[in-house]
C-alpha positions as CSV (number, residue, x, y, z in Angstrom):
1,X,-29.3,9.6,5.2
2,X,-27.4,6.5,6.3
3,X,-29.0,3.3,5.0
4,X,-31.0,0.4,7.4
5,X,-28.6,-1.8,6.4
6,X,-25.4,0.4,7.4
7,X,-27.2,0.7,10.6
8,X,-26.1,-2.6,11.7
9,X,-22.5,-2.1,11.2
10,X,-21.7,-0.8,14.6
11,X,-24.6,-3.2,16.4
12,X,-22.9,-6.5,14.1
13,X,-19.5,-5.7,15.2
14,X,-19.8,-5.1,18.1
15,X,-22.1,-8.7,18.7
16,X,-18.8,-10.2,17.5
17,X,-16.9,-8.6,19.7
18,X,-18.7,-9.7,22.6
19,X,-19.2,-13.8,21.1
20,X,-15.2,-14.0,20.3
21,X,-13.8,-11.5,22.1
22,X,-13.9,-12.6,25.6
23,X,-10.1,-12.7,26.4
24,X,-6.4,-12.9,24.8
25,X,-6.5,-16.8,24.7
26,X,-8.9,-16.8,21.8
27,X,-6.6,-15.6,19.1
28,X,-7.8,-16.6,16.1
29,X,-11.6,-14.6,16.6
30,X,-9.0,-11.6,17.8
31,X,-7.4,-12.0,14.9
32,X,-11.2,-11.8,12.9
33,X,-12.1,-8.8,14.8
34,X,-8.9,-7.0,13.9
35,X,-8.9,-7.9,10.2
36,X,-12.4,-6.9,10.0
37,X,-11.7,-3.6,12.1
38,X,-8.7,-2.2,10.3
39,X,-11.5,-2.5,7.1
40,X,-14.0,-0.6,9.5
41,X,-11.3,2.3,9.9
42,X,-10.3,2.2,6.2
43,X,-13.8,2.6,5.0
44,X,-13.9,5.5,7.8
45,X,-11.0,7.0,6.1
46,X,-11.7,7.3,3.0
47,X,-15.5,8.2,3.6
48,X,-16.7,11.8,3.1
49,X,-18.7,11.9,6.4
50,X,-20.6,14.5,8.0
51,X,-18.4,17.2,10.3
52,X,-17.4,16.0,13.9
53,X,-18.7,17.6,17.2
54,X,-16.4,19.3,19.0
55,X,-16.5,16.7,21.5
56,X,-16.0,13.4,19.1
57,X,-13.3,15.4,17.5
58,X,-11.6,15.8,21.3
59,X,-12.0,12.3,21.5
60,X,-10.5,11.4,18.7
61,X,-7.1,13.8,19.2
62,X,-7.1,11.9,22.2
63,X,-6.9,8.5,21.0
64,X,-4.6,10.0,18.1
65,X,-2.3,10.6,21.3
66,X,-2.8,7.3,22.9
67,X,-1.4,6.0,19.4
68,X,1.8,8.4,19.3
69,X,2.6,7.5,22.9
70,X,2.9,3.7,21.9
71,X,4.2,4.6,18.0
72,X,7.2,6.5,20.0
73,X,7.8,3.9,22.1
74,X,9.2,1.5,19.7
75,X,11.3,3.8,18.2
76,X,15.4,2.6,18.6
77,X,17.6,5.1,20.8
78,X,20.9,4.9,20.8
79,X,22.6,3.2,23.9
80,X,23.4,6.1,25.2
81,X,20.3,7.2,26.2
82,X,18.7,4.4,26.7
83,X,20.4,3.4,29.3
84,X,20.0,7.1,31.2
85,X,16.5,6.5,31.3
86,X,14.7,5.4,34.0
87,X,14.8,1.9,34.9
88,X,17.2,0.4,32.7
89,X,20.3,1.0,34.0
90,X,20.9,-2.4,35.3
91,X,20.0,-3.9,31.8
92,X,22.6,-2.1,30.0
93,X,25.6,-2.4,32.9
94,X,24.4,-6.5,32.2
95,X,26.0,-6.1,29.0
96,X,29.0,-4.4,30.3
97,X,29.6,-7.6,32.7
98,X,29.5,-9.8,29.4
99,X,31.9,-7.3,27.9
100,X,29.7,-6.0,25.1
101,X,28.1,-3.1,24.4
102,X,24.7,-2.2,24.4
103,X,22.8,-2.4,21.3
104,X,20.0,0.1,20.3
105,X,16.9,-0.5,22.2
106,X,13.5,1.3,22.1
107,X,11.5,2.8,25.2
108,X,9.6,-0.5,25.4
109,X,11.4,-3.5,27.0
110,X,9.5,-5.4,25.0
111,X,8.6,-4.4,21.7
112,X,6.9,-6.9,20.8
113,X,4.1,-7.3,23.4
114,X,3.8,-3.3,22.7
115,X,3.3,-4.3,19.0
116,X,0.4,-6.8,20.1
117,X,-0.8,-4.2,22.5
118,X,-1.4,-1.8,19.8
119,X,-3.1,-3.8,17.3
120,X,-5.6,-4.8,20.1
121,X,-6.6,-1.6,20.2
122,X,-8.2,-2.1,16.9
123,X,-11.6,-3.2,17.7
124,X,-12.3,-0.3,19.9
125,X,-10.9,2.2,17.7
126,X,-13.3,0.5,15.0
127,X,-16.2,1.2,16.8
128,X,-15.4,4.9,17.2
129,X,-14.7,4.9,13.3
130,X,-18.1,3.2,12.5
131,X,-20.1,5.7,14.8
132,X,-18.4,8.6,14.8
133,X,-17.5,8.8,11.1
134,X,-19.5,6.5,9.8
135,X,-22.5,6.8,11.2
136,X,-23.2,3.4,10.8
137,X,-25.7,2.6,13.4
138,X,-28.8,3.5,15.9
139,X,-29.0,3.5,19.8
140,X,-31.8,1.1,20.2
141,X,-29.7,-1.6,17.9
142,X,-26.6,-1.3,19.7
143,X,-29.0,-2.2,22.6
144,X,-30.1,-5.0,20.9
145,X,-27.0,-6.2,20.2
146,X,-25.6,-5.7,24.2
147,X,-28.4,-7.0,25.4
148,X,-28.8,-10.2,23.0
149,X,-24.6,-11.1,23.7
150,X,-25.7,-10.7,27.8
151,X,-28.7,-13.3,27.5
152,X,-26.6,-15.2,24.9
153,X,-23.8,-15.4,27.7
154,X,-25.9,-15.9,30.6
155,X,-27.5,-19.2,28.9
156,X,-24.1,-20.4,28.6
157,X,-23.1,-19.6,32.3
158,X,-26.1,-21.9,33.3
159,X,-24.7,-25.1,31.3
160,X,-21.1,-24.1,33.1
161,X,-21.7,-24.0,36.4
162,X,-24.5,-27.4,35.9
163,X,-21.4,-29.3,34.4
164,X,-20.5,-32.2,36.6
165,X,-16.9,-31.5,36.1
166,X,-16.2,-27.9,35.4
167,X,-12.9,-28.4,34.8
168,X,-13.3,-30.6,31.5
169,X,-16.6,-29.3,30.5
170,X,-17.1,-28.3,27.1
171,X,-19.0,-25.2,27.6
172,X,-16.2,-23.7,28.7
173,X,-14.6,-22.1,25.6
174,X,-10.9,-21.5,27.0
175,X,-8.4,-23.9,28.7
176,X,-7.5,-21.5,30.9
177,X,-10.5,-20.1,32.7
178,X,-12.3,-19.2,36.2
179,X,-14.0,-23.1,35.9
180,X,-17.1,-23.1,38.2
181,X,-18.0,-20.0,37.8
182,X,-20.8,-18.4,34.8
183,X,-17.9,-17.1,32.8
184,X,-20.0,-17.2,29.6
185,X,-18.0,-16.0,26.4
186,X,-15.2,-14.6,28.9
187,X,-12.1,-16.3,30.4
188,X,-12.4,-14.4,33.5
189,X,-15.6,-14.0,35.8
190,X,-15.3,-10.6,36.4
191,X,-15.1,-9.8,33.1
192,X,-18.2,-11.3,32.2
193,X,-20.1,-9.5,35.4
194,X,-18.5,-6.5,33.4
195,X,-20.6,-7.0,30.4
196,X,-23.5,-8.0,32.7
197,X,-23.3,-4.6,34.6
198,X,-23.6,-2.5,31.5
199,X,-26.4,-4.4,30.5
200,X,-28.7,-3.1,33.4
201,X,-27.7,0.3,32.0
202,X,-28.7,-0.3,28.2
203,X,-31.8,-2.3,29.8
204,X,-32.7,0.7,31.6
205,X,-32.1,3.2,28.6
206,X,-34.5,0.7,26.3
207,X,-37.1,1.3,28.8
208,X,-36.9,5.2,28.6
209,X,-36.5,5.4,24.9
210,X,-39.5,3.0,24.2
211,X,-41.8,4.8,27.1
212,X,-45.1,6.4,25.4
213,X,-48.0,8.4,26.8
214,X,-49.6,4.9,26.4
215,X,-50.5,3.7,30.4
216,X,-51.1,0.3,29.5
217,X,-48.0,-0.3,27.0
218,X,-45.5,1.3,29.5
219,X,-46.9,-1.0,32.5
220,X,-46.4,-4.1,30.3
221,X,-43.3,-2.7,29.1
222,X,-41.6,-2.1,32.6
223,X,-42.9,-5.6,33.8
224,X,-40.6,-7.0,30.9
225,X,-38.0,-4.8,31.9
226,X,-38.2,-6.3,35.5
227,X,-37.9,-9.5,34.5
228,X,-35.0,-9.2,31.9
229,X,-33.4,-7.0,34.5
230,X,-34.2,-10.6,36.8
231,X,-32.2,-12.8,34.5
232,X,-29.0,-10.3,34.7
233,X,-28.8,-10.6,38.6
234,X,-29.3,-14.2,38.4
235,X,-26.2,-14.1,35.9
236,X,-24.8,-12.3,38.6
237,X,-25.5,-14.7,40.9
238,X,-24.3,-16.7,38.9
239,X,-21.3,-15.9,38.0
240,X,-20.0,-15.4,41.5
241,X,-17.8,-12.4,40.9
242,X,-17.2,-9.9,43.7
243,X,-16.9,-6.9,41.6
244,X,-20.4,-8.1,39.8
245,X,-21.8,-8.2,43.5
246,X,-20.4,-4.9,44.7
247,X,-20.9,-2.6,41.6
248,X,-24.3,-3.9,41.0
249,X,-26.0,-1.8,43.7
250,X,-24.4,1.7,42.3
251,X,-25.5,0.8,38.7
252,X,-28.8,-0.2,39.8
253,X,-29.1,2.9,41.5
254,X,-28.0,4.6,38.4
255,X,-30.3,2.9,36.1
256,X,-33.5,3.7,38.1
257,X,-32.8,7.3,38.1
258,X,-32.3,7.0,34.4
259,X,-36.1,5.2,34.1
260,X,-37.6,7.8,36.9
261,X,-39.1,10.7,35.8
262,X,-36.9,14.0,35.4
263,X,-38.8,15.8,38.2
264,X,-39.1,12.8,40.6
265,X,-38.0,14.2,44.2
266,X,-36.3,10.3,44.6
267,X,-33.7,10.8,41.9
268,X,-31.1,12.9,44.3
269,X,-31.7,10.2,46.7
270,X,-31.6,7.7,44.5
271,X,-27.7,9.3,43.2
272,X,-26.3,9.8,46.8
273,X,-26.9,5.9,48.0
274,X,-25.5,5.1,44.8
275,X,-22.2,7.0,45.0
276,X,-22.4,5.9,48.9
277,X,-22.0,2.5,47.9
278,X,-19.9,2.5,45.4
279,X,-17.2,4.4,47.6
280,X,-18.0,1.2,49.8
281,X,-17.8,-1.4,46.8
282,X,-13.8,-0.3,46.0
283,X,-13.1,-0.1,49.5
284,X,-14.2,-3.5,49.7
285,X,-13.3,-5.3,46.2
286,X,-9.7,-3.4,46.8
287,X,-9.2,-5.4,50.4
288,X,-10.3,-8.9,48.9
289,X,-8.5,-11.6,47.1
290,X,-8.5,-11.2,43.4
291,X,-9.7,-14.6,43.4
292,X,-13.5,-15.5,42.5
293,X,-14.8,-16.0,46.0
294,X,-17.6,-14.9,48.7
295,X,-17.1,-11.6,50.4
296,X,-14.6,-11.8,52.9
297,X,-12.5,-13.9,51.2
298,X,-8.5,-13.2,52.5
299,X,-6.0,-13.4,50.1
300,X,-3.3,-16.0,50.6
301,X,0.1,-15.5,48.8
302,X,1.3,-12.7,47.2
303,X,-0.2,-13.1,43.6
304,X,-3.9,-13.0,45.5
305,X,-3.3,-10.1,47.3
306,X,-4.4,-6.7,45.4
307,X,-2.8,-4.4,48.1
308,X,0.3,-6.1,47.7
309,X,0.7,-6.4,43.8
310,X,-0.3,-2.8,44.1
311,X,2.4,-2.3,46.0
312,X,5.1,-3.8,43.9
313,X,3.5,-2.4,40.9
314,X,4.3,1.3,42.3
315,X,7.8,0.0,43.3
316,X,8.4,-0.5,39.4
317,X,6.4,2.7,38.3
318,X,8.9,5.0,40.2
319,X,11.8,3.0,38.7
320,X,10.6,3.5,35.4
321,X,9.3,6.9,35.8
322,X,9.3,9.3,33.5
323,X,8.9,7.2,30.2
324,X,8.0,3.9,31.8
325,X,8.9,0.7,30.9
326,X,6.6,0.2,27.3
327,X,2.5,-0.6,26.6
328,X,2.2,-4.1,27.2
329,X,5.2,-5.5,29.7
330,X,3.8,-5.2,32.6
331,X,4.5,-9.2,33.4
332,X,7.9,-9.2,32.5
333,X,8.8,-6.1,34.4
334,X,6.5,-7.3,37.5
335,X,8.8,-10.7,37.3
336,X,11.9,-8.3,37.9
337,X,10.5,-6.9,41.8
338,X,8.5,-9.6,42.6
339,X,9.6,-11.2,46.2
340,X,11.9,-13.8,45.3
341,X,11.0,-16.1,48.7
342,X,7.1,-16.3,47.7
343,X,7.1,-17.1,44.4
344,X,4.8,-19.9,43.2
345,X,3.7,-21.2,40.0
346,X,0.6,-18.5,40.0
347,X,2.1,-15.2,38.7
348,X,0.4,-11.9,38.1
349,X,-0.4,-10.9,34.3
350,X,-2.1,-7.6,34.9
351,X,-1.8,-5.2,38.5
352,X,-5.4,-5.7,38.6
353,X,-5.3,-1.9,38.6
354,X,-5.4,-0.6,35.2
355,X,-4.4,3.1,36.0
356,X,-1.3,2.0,37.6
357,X,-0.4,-1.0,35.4
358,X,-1.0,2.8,32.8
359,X,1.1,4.6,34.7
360,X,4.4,1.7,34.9
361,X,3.9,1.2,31.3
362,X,3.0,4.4,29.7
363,X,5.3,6.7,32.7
364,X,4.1,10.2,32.6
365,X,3.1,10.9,28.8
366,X,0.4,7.8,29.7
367,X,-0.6,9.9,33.1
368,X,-1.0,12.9,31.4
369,X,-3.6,11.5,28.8
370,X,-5.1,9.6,30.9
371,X,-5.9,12.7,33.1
372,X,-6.8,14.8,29.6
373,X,-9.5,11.8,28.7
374,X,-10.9,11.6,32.5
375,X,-11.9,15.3,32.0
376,X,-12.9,14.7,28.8
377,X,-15.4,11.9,29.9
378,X,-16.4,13.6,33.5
379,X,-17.6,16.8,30.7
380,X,-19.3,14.7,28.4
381,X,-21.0,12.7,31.4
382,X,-22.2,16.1,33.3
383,X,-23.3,17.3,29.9
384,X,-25.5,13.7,29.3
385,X,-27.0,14.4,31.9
386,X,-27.6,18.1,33.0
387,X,-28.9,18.4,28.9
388,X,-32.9,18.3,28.8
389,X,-32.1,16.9,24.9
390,X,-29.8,14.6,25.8
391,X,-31.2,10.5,24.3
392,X,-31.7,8.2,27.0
393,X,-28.6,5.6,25.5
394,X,-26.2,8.7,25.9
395,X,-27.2,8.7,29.8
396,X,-27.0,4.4,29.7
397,X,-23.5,4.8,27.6
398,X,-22.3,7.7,30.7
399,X,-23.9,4.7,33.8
400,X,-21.9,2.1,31.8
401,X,-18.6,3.6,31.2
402,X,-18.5,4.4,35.0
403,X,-18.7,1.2,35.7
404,X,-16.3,-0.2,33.4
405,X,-13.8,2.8,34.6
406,X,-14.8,1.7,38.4
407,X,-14.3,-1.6,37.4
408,X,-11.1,-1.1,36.0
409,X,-9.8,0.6,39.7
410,X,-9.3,-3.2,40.9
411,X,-9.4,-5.3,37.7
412,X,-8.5,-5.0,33.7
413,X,-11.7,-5.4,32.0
414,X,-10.4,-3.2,29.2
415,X,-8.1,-5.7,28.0
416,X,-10.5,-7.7,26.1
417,X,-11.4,-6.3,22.7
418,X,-15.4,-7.2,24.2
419,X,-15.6,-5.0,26.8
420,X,-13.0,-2.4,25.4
421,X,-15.2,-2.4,22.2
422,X,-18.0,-1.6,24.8
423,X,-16.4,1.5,26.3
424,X,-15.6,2.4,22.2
425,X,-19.4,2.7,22.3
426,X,-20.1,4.2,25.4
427,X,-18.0,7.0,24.6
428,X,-19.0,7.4,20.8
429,X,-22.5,7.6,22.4
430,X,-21.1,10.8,25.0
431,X,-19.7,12.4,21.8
432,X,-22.1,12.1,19.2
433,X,-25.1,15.0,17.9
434,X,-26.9,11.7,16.9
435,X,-27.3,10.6,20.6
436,X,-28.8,13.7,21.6
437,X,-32.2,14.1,20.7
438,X,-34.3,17.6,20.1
439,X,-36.9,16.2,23.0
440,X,-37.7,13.2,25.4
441,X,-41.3,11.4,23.7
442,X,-42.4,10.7,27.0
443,X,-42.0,14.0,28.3
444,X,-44.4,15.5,26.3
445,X,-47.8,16.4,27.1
446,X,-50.4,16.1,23.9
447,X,-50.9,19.7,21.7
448,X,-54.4,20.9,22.6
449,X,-55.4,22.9,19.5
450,X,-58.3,25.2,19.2
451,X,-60.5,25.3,16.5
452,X,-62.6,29.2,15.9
453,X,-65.2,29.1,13.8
């Protein structure tokens, strides 16, 4: 039996995550959460836990892989083959014009942003230690702690956006940062609409876990659920991003069927206007600007335009194609086929397009995986749901990571240890026996028992 306070491993950590996590800038609390993960995954590895599921155990070969794809890429090859490989001819034949050879490289171009890439995987692979192995926490905490970060955040978006000058407030906690906007803990505003998106999913799977056969108590119960579920889509508002606008319909739409109940006739109709609009939500968020604006907003130059660093970004992949060009440099490779005549002081860090800024980097060995874990997650998210046993936070978790994986279609909320720490959890939730329950509370009707005398 795991002890109450072990229970609040998972939920503290990942509260920490989301208060000093919020982007790459802050790299002293990165540097915390890392420290305090790689004790998370040594205390995971040399505990004698219970046995995996088969699923968490899939999982974890999978992130095993993930690992050996970026271990192998900073391994030295000799010149020649390095230079045969995709991509890098023209490096090497630079050498050759200065009359030297080329040295020994590794896959990655740059070895060292690979190195940093990989030890900000930490924090997420921490939270699949603590749940998985460990066992060290409970559904309705890890709510808590969501939930608690989102309001924390949202208070702090209202003393932004009331600052006279945004750009020199101080409730702004990095220099660099989407200033006007309710970016709470985060750098970027999407990001934070991110964190507020999955909270409507956790908010929802509170509600169904705490529902009794008690009329009055779930009436007062779903009225505070309304109005918590108010104060996220005025953080929405808020916050002013355009993928928090246009996702928020689908995850709505999710997170009423998960409150309905499991025989309501409205819950197919309920899933078809959500997948309707979320197919309309990327078509849109994928035409904008990647700037915070309104709707309708045109992009301008070339580093606003997500169509067009799309573009370049698949001009690279087939370059680098099949290894790619390493985890983690996508900037400097972008800098190398980006149009020389509209360049600007605004360059792109990210492709705003995670699965292709994957694909450049990781080549095919990164498709492949990434195609393995999408099954993966599809099977465990049709089994969260078609399951009568399965917990209400393993249906939230299944809402919450397809929104961060939507999300992540036109943006790169996964490269904060917050929100990656986030999906860590969602998908500890899919995998785990814990998050599966023998029977729904509220969907049980009272024992009659007869009494013969």
């Amino acid at each position: 039996m795991v002890s109450p306070t072990r229970e609040w491993v998972a939920p503290a950590y990942l509260f920490l995550c989301l208060i000093i996590g919020g982007s790459a800038q802050a790299i002293w609390g990165n540097m915390l959460l890392q420290l305090l993960g790689v004790v998370i995954i040594a205390w995971a590895a040399a505990s004698d836990g219970p046995p995996l599921s088969a699923s968490a155990r899939n999982l974890f070969l999978i992130s095993v892989a993930g690992l050996a794809i970026i271990a192998v890429q900073l391994v030295p090859l000799p010149s020649s083959i390095w230079a045969g490989l995709g991509g890098r001819k023209a490096i090497a034949s630079s050498y050759a014009l200065l009359g030297l050879g080329a040295p020994s490289f590794p896959l990655s171009l740059a070895p060292y942003d690979t190195l940093r890439a990989l030890l900000a995987l930490i924090p997420p692979l921490a939270m699949l230690c603590a749940m998985l192995r460990l066992k060290a926490y409970r559904g309705p905490l890890l709510a808590l702690a969501l939930l608690s970060a989102a309001f924390c955040g949202i208070i702090l978006g209202i003393l932004q956006v009331a600052s006279a000058e945004p750009e020199n407030s101080p409730w702004y906690p990095y220099t660099q940062s989407n200033f006007g906007a309710a970016t709470g803990f985060f750098a970027n505003a999407n990001h934070m609409a991110t964190l507020l998106l999955v909270s409507l999913a956790f908010l929802a799977g509170s509600v169904r876990a705490a529902r009794g056969r008690n009329v009055h108590r779930n009436s007062a119960l779903l009225a505070v659920a309304v109005a918590a579920a108010l104060v996220v889509v005025v953080g929405i508002v808020l916050n002013g991003s355009l993928a928090g606008y246009a996702l928020a319909v689908p995850v709505l739409a999710a997170s009423t069927i998960l409150i309905m109940p499991p025989r309501s006739h409205l819950r197919r109709w309920a899933g078809i206007a959500g997948a309707v609009c979320l197919v309309i939500a990327l078509g849109m968020l994928e035409s904008s600007s990647i700037r915070p604006a309104g709707f309708g907003a045109e992009a301008q130059t070339s580093v606003d335009s997500r169509e067009e660093i799309l573009g370049t970004t698949w001009k690279a992949t087939r370059d680098f194609l099949p290894v790619g060009s390493g985890i983690g440099t996508f900037r400097r490779v972008y800098d190398l086929y980006e149009n020389r005549d509209r360049v600007t002081r605004t360059y792109v860090i990210h492709a705003h397009n995670d699965y292709a800024e994957l694909a450049l980097e990781a080549g095919v060995p990164g498709i492949a995986l990434l195609a393995l874990f999408l099954v993966w997650w599809s099977a465990a998210g049709w089994n969260a749901w078609r399951s009568p046993d399965a917990g209400p936070f393993t249906r939230a978790a299944s809402i919450a990571s397809a929104a961060i994986l939507a999300h992540s279609l036109v943006d790169f909320p996964l490269r904060t240890a917050a929100i990656s720490t986030i999906f860590a959890m969602c998908l500890a939730l899919l995998a785990d026996r814990r998050s599966v329950t023998t029977s729904a509370t509220s969907d049980l009707r009272p024992t009659r028992h007869i009494s013969i005398g």
